[in-house]
N, C-alpha and C positions, 0 to 999 in steps of 0.2 A: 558793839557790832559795827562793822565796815560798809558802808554804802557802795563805798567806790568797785567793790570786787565784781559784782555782777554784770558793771557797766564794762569794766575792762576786760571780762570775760566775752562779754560778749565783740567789743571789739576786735580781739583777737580770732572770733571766729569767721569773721562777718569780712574784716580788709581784707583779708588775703584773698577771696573771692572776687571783691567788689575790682582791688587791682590785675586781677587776671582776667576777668570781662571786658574792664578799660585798654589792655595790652590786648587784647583779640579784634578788637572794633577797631581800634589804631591801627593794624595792620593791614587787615580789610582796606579799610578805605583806603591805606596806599597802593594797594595790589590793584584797589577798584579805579586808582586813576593814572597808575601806570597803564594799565588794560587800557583805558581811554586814549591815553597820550598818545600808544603804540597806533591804536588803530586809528587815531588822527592824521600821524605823521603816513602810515600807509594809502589812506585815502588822497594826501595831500601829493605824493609822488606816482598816479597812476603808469605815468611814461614805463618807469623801471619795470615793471611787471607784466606792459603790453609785448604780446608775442612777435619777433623779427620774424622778418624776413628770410628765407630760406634760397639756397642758389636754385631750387627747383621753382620755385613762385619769381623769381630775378629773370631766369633763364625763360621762363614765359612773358615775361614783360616783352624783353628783350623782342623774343621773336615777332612778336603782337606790333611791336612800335615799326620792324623792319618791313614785315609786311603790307602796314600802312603806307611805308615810305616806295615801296616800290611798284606800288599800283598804278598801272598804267605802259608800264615797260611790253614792249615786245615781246611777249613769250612766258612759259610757266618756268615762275622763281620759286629758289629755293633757298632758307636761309638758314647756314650749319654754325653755330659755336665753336670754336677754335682751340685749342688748349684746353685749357682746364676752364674756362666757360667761365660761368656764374659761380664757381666752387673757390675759387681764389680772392671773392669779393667778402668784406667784412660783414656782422648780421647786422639789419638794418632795422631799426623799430619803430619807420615808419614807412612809407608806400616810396620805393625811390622812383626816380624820376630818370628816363631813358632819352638818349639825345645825341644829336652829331655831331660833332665838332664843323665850325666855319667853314664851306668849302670842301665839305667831303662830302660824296656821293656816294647813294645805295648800290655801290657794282664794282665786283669782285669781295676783292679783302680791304675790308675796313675796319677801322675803330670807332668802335660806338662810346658814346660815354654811359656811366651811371653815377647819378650825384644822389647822397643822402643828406637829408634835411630833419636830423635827429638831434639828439642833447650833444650828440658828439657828432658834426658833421663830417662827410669822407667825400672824395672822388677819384673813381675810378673809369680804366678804360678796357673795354671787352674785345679781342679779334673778332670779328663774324667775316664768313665766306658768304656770300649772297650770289647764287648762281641761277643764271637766264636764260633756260633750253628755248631754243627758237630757231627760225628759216633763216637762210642767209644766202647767196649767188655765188659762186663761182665759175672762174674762166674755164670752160668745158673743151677749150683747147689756146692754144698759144692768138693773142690780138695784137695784130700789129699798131702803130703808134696811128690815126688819124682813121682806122679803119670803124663803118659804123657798127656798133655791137646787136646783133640779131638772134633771134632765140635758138639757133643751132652755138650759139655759141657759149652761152650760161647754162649752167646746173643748179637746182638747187639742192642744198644740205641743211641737216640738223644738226645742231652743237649747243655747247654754252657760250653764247654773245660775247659774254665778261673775258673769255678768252682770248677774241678779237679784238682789230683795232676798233675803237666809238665809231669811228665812220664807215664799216661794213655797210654794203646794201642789204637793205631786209625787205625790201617791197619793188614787188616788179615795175611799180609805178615808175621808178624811177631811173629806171633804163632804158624807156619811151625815148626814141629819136636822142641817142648818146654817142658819141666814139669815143674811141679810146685814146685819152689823152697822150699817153705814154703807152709803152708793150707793154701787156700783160702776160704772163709766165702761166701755163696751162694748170692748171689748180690753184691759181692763185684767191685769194678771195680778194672779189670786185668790192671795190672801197669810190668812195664818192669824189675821193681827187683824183683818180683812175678815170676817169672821165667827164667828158664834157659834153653839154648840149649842142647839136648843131643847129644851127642861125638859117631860121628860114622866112625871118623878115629885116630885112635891112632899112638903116633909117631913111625919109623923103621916097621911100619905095610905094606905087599904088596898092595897094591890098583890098581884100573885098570883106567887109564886115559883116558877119553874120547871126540874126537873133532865131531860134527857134522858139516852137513850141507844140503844143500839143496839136499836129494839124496843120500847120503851118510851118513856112519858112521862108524870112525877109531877109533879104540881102541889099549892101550896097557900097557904092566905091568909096575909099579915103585914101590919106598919107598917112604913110606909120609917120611919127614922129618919134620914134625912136626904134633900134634894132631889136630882135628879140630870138630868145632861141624856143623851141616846143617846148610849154608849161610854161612859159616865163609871160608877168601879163605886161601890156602893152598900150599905148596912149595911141590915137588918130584923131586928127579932123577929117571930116565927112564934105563933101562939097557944098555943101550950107552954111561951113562953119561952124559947126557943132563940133566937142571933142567928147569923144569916148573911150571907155575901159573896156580891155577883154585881154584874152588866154588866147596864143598863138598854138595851131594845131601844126598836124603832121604837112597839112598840102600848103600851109604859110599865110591861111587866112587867120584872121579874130575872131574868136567866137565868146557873142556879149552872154556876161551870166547873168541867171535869170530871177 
C-alpha cells in the first residue's frame, strides 16, 4: 500500500489554489499603491489643477486698478480696452498683478502692464484709452496780446481733457486778473501759458494789509518786499517790523490767511 498517494493527491488539488490566491493579493496590493502613489503625486502638484485666469477676470482687474489710478482727475473718466484687450494675454494661474510702466500717466492711450507670477512666469503689456469728459474755457472771441481777459470774453465747453493740451484751463479760478500773454485765435482753447497774471504790487511799493474775520476788519500799512501778481502770495514788513504772509487781491492789497 502507498502512503505517499493521498498526500500528493491532495497536493495537487490544494497548490493550484493556494497560488492563485497569492497572485490576486500580489496584485491588489500593487494596484493599492499605484492608487496611493497617483494620488500623492496629485496632491503634491495643486498649482496644475488650480483654475486661470480668464481675459474677462484680467480685463476687470485692469479696469479696477485704472480707475483707482485716476481718482481725482477733473471730470468723469472712462476706461476702454484697446484691441483685443485681455484676450491676447496668456491663462494665468494665479491672481496677476496690474501696473504702469515708470513715467506713464493715467490720460489718454496708455500701456498698462500685466505680470504673472505662476510656475511659468509672463509679462505682458495692455492698450487702454482712459478718457476725461469735463469743463474747459475758450476764447469766445479773438484777445489781443497784453489785453486783460474778461468774462465776455471766455466760453465754457465740454470735451474729453485727454484730447487737449495738459495745460488747458479747467477752473475759472484761474483767469482771475490775467491777460493775454500772446493773441488768442477766437475758439481757441485758453491754455495757462496763454496767459499771464497782472502785477498789482510792485516790490518796496506801500500796500495795505488786511486780516478779516467774522465781524471785523483790521487793516494796516507795509512794504511789499517783493512783486506779486492776483493769487500770487506775497512777504511785507509792517511799520513795527514785523514780516508777514498773504495773497495779493484784485485792488493790490494782502489779504492775511486766516
Amino acid at each position: 500500500m502507498n502512503l505517499f498517494k493521498p498526500r500528493t493527491r491532495l497536493l495537487r488539488t490544494v497548490l493550484p489554489t493556494l497560488l492563485a490566491a497569492c497572485c490576486a493579493f500580489t496584485a491588489q496590493a500593487a494596484q493599492t499603491t499605484q492608487s496611493q502613489a497617483a494620488q500623492s503625486a496629485q496632491a503634491a502638484e495643486p498649482a496644475k489643477d488650480a483654475p486661470a485666469q480668464n481675459a474677462a477676470d484680467v480685463g476687470t482687474l485692469i479696469s479696477r486698478y485704472m480707475q483707482v489710478q485716476t481718482a481725482g482727475l477733473p471730470g468723469k473718466v472712462t476706461v476702454r480696452l484697446e484691441g483685443r484687450g485681455a484676450e491676447a494675454l496668456p491663462a494665468c494661474e494665479a491672481t496677476p498683478e496690474v501696473f504702469l510702466p515708470p513715467g506713464a500717466a493715467p490720460w489718454g492711450r496708455v500701456s498698462v502692464g500685466v505680470r504673472c507670477q505662476a510656475e511659468r512666469p509672463w509679462m505682458r503689456y495692455v492698450q487702454v484709452h482712459v478718457a476725461v469728459e469735463g469743463s474747459y474755457f475758450v476764447a469766445a472771441r479773438a484777445i489781443d496780446a497784453g489785453r486783460p481777459v474778461g468774462a465776455g470774453d471766455v466760453t465754457e465747453r465740454t470735451g474729453d481733457l485727454t484730447r487737449l493740451p495738459r495745460s488747458v484751463i479747467t477752473s475759472v479760478n484761474d483767469l482771475n486778473g490775467v491777460v493775454a500773454a500772446n493773441r488768442i485765435a477766437s475758439g481757441a482753447p485758453l491754455r495757462k501759458e496763454l496767459v499771464r497774471g497782472v502785477t498789482v504790487i510792485q516790490q518796496g511799493q506801500a500796500v495795505k494789509v488786511v486780516a478779516q474775520g467774522q465781524g471785523f476788519t483790521v487793516s494796516t500799512e507795509a512794504k511789499a518786499m517783493t512783486g506779486a501778481t492776483v493769487g500770487a502770495v506775497v512777504q511785507a514788513k509792517t511799520r513795527d517790523g514785523r514780516m508777514v504772509s498773504g495773497v495779493a487781491d484784485m485792488e493790490g492789497q494782502i489779504q492775511l490767511a486766516q
